[in-house]
C-alpha positions in Angstrom: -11.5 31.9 5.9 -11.5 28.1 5.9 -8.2 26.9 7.0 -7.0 22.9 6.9 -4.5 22.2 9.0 -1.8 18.9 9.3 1.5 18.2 10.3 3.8 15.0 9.9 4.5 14.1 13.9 0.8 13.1 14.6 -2.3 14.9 16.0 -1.2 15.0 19.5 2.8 16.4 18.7 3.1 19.5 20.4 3.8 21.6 17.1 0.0 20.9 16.2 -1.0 23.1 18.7 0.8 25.9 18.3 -0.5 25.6 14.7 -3.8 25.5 15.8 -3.1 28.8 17.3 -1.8 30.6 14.6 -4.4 29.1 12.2 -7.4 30.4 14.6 -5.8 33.9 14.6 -6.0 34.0 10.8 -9.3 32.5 10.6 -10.2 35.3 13.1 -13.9 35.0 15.0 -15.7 34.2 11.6 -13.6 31.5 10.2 -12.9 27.8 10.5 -10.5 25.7 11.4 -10.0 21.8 10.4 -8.0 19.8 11.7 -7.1 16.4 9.9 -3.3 15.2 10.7 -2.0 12.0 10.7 -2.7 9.5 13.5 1.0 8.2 14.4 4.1 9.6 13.4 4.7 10.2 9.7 8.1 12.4 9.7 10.6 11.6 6.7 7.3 10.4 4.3 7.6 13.4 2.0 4.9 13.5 -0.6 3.8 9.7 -0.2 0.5 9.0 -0.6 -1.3 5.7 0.7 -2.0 4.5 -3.3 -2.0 0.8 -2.5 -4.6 0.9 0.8 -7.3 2.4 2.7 -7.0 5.5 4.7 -9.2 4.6 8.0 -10.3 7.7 9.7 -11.7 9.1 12.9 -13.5 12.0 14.2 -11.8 13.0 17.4 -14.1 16.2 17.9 -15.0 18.9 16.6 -13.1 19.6 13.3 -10.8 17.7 14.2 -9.8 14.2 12.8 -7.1 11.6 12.9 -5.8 9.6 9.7 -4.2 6.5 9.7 -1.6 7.9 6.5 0.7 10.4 5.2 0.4 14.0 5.6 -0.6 14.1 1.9 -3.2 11.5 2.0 -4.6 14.1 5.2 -4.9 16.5 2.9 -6.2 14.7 0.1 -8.9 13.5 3.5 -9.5 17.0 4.1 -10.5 17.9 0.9 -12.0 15.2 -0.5 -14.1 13.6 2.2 -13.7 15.9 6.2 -14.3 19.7 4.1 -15.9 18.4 0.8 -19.0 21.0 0.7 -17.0 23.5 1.5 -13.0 23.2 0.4 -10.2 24.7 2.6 -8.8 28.5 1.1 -5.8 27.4 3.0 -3.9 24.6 3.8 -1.0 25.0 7.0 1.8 22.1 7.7 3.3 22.0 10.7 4.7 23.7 12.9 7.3 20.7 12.4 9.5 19.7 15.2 13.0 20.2 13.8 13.6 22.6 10.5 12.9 21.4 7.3 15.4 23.4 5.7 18.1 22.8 2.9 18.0 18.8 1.7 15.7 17.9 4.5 13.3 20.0 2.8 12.7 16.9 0.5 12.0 14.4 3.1 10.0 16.5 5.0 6.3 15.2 5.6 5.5 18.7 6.5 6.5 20.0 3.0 5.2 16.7 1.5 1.3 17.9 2.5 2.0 21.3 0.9 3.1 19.8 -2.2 -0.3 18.1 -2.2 -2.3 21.0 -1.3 -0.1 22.9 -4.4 -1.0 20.2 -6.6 -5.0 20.6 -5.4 -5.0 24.6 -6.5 -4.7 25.4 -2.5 -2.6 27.9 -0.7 0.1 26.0 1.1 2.5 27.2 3.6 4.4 24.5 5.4 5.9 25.7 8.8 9.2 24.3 10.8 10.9 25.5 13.4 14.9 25.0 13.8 15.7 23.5 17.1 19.3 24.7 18.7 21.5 25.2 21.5 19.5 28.9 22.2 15.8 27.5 22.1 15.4 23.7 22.6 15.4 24.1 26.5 13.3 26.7 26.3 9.8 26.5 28.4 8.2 26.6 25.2 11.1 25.6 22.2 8.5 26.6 19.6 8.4 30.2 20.9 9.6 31.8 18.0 6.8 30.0 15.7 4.6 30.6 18.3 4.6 34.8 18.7 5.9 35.1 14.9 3.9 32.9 13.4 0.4 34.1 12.4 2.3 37.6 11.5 4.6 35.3 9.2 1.4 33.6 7.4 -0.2 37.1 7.2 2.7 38.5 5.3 1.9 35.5 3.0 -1.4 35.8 2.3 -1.1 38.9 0.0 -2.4 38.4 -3.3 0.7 38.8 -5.7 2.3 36.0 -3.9 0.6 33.4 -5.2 -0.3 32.0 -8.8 -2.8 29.9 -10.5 0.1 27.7 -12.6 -0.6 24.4 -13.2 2.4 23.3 -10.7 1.1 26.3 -8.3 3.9 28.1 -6.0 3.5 26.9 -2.2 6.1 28.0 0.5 8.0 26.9 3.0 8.9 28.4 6.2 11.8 27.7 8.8 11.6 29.8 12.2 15.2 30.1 14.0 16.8 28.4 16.2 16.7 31.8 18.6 14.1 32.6 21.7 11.6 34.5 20.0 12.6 38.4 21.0 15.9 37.1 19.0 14.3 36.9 15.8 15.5 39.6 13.3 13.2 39.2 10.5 11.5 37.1 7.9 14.2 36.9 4.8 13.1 35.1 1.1 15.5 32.6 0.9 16.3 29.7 -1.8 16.5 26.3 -0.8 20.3 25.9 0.9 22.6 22.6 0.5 24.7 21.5 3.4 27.6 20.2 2.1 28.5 17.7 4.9 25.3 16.6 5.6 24.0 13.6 4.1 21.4 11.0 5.1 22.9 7.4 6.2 21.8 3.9 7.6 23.6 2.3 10.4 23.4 -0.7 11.0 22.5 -2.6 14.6 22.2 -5.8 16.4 19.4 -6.6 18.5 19.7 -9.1 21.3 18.0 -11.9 19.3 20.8 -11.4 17.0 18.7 -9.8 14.2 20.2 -7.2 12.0 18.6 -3.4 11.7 19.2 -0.4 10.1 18.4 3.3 11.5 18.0 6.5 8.8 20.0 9.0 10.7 20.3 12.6 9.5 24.1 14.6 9.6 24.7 18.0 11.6 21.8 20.2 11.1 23.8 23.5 12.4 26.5 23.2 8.9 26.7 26.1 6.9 24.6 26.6 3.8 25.2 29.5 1.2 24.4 33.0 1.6 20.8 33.4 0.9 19.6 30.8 1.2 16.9 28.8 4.3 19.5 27.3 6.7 22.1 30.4 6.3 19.0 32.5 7.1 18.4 30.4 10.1 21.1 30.3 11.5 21.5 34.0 11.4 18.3 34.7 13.1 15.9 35.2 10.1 12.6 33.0 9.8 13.0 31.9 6.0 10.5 32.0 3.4 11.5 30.1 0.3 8.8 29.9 -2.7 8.8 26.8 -4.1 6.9 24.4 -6.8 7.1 20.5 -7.6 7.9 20.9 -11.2 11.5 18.9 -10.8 12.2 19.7 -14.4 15.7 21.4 -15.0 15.1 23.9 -17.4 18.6 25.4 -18.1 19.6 22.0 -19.3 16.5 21.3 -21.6 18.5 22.9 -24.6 22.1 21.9 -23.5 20.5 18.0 -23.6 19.0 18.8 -27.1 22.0 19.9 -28.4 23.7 16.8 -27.3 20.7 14.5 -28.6 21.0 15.7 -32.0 
């Protein structure tokens, strides 16, 4: 198996290399792994894609390159360009510092490269892991993406999960915010809403006098409803949540017709 692997907090983020971890156990002794992520920070990008410029690129070693763009342009670099003679049969995201669960799922970078690799005809799995008051001192806060993980991608790979749609199912995975002997499962979730959370801007003052505003995210621990990524979460389950990018709402299609006519 040929796997591509990214992530949205740069090639030398910490996440990275517990993915490359988990990707090299499934890719086992015979397969490959490539490595194209992007070159500085890219968190909060979502699906962006560097339309109006140039991606520069480097080869840092073996199979393993740095992109000066979004996770989705790294994937469209993998593809097109680092793996062209011989295209990935997967594509992994992550594993993200910080979950990417409930309505950061659609800011996410992370999930933003599986949309891409979705919208290519690859297998996708984007990967996150929950930070909390149990794990995030932790020797190693990743732990329970890091001994779950390839086992979580394994239980993915089977055959009837996946689809050859034109807007093809990818999926996106949150580990808890536990130590990893905590973890009680893998649950399929939907994608959770919390309701006190929101997205801001604050504004500051530098010294010069110049005004600045920050994008700060609410409290990640809130609630969300049973069954679905967060709830999961924050009961000890790594969630699984199938997902697509066709944004159409299709229980209103007829009630808008109605109305039209």
């Amino acid at each position: 198996m040929r796997i591509l692997i990214t992530n949205d907090d740069g090639i030398n983020a910490p996440g990275l290399k517990v993915l490359t971890a988990i990707a090299q156990d499934i890719a086992g002794p015979y397969g490959e792994v490539w490595t194209v992520a992007p070159a500085f920070e890219q968190s909060g990008v979502g699906h962006c894609i560097s339309y109006a410029r140039p991606t520069m690129i480097a080869e840092l070693g073996a199979r393993r390159f740095a992109a000066e763009g979004s996770p989705a342009d790294c994937v469209m670099a993998g593809i097109y360009d680092v793996m062209k003679d011989a295209p990935p049969d997967l594509i992994l995201s992550g594993v993200n510092r910080g979950n990417n669960a409930a309505e950061n799922t659609l800011y996410s970078g992370t999930v933003g490269a599986c949309i891409e690799g979705a919208l290519q005809g690859v297998r996708s799995i984007a990967l996150s892991q929950f930070f909390g008051d149990d794990n995030k001192d932790l020797d190693d806060p990743f732990e329970a993406a890091t001994i779950h993980g390839a086992a979580t991608v394994r239980a993915l790979l089977q055959d009837q999960l996946w689809d050859d749609a034109d807007y093809q199912i990818f999926y996106n995975v949150n580990f808890p915010p536990v130590p990893a002997a905590q973890v009680k499962g893998m649950a399929a979730t939907t994608q959770g809403f919390r309701l006190n959370t929101r997205f801001r801007a604050e504004a500051q003052t530098s010294p010069t006098g110049r005004k600045f505003l920050w994008l700060r995210g609410g409290p990640q621990h809130e609630p969300t409803a049973p069954g679905t990524d967060a709830a999961a979460n924050l009961d000890g389950y790594i969630s699984i949540t199938p997902m697509r990018v066709d944004l159409t709402d299709y229980d209103m299609v007829a009630i808008l017709q109605d109305a039209l006519n």
